[in-house]
PAZAPA-4460 file (N, C-alpha, C; in steps of 0.05 Angstrom, whole numbers, plus 32768, in hexadecimal, padded with zeros to 4 digits):
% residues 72
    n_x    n_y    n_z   ca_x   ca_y   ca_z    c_x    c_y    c_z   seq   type   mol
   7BF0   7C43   79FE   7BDF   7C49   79E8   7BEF   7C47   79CE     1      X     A
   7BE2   7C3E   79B6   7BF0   7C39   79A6   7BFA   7C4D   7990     2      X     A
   7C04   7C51   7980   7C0E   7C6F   7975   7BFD   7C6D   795D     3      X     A
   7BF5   7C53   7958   7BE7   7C49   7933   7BC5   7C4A   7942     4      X     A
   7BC0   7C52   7925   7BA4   7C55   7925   7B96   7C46   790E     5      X     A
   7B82   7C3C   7912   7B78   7C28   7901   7B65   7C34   78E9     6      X     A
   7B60   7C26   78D2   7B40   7C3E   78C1   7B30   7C3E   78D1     7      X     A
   7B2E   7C27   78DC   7B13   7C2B   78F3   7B09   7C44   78F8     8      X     A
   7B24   7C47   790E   7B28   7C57   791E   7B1D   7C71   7910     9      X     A
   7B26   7C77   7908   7B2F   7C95   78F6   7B0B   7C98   78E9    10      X     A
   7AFE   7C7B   78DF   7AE8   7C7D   78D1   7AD3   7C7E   78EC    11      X     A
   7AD1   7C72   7902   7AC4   7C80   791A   7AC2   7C9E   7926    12      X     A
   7ADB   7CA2   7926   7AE0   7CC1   792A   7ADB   7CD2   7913    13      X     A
   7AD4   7CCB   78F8   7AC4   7CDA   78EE   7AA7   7CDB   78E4    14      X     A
   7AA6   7CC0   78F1   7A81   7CB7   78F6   7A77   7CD7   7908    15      X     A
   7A87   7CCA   7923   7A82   7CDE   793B   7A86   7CF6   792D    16      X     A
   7A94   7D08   792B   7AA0   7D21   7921   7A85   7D2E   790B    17      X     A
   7A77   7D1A   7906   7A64   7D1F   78E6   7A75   7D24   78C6    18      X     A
   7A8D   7D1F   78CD   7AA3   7D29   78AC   7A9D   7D0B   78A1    19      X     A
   7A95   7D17   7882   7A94   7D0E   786B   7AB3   7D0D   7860    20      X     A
   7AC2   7CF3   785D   7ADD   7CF2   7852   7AD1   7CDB   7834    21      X     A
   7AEB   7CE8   782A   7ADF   7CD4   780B   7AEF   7CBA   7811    22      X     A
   7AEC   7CA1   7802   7AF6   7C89   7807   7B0E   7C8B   77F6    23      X     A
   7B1D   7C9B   77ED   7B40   7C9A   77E8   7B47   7CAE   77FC    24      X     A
   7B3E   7CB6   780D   7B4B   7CCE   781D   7B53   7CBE   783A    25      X     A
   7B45   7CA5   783E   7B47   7C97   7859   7B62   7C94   7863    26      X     A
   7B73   7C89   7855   7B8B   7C8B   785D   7B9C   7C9B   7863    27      X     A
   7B9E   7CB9   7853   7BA7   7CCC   7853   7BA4   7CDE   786E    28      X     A
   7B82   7CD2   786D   7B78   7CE5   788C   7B87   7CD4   78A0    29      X     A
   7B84   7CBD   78A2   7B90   7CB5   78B6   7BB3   7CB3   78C4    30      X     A
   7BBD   7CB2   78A5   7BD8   7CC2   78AB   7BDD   7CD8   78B8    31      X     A
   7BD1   7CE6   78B3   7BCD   7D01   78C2   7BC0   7D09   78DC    32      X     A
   7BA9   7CF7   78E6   7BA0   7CFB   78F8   7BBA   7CE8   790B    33      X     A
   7BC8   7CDB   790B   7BDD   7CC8   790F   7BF3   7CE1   7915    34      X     A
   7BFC   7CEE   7906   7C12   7D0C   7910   7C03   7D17   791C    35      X     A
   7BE9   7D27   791C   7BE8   7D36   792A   7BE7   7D2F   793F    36      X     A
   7BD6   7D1B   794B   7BDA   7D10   7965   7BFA   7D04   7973    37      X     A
   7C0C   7D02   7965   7C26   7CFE   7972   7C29   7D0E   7987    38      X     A
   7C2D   7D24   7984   7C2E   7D3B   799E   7C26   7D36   79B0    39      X     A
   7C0B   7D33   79B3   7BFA   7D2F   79C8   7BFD   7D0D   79D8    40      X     A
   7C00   7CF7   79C5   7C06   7CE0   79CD   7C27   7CE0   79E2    41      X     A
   7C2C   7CF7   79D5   7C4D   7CFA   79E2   7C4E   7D08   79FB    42      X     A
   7C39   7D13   7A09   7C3C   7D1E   7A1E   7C34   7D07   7A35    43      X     A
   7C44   7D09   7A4D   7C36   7CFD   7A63   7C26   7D0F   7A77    44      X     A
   7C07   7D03   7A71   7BFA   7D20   7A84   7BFB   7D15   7A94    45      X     A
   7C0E   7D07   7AA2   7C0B   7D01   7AC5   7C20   7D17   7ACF    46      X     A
   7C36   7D19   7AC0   7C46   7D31   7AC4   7C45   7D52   7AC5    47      X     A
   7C22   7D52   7AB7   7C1B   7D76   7AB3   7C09   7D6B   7ABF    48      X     A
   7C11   7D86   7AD9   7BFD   7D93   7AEF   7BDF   7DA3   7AE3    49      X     A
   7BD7   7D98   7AF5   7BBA   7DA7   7AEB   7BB4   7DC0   7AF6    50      X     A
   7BA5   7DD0   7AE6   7B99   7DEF   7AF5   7B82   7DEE   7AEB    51      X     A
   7B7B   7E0C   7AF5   7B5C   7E0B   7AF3   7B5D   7E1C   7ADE    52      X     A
   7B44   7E1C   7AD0   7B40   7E2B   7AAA   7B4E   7E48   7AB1    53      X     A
   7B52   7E59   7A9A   7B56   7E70   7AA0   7B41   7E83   7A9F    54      X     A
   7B2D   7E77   7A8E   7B18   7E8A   7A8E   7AFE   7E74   7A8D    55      X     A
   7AE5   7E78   7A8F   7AD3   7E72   7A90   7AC4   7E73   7A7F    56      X     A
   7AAB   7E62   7A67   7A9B   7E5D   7A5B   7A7F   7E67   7A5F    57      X     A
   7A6F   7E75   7A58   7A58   7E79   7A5C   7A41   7E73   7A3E    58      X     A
   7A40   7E5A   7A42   7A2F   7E4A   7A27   7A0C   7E5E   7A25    59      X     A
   7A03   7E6E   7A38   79F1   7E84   7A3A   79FB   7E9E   7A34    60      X     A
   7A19   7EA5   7A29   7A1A   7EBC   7A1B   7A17   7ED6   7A30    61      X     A
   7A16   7ECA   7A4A   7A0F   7EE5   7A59   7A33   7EFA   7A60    62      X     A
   7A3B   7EF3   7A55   7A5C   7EF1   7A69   7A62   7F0B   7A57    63      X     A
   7A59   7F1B   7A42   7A61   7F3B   7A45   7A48   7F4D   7A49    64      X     A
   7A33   7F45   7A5E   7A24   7F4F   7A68   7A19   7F52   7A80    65      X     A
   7A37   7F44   7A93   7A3E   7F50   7AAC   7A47   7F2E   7AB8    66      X     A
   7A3F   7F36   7AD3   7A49   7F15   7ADA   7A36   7EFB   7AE1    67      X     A
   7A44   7EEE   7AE4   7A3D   7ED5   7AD4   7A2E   7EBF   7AEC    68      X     A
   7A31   7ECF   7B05   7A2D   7EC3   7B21   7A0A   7ECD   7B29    69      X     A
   79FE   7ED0   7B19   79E2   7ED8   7B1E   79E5   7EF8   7B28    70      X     A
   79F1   7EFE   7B25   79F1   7F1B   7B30   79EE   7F39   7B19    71      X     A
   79DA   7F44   7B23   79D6   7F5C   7AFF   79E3   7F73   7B14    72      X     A
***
């Protein structure tokens, strides 16, 4: 994968995303979205083991009103 990112790029991902960037800011964003992603481009996830979540999501909001397995 390549480390450079194109305006394209950067102008897709903020199609998707819904962000309004002004047209002198394009470059700037993309410099940036370019470091932040270094880190992540730098890891090999074939090397980190996988686990399972630590905790669990409940998109129904039930989860401080007991548990979450159909059970009251």
């Amino acid at each position: 994968m390549s480390a450079e990112i194109s305006l394209d790029e950067v102008k897709r991902r903020a199609q998707v995303a819904g962000v309004a960037i002004r047209d002198d800011r394009w470059e700037a964003v993309r410099r940036l979205l370019v470091e932040a992603l270094k880190p992540l481009r730098a890891v090999d996830s074939r090397a980190i083991a996988t686990l399972e979540p630590a905790m669990r999501f409940d998109a129904r909001g039930e989860s401080r009103k007991g548990p979450t397995d159909g059970r009251r």
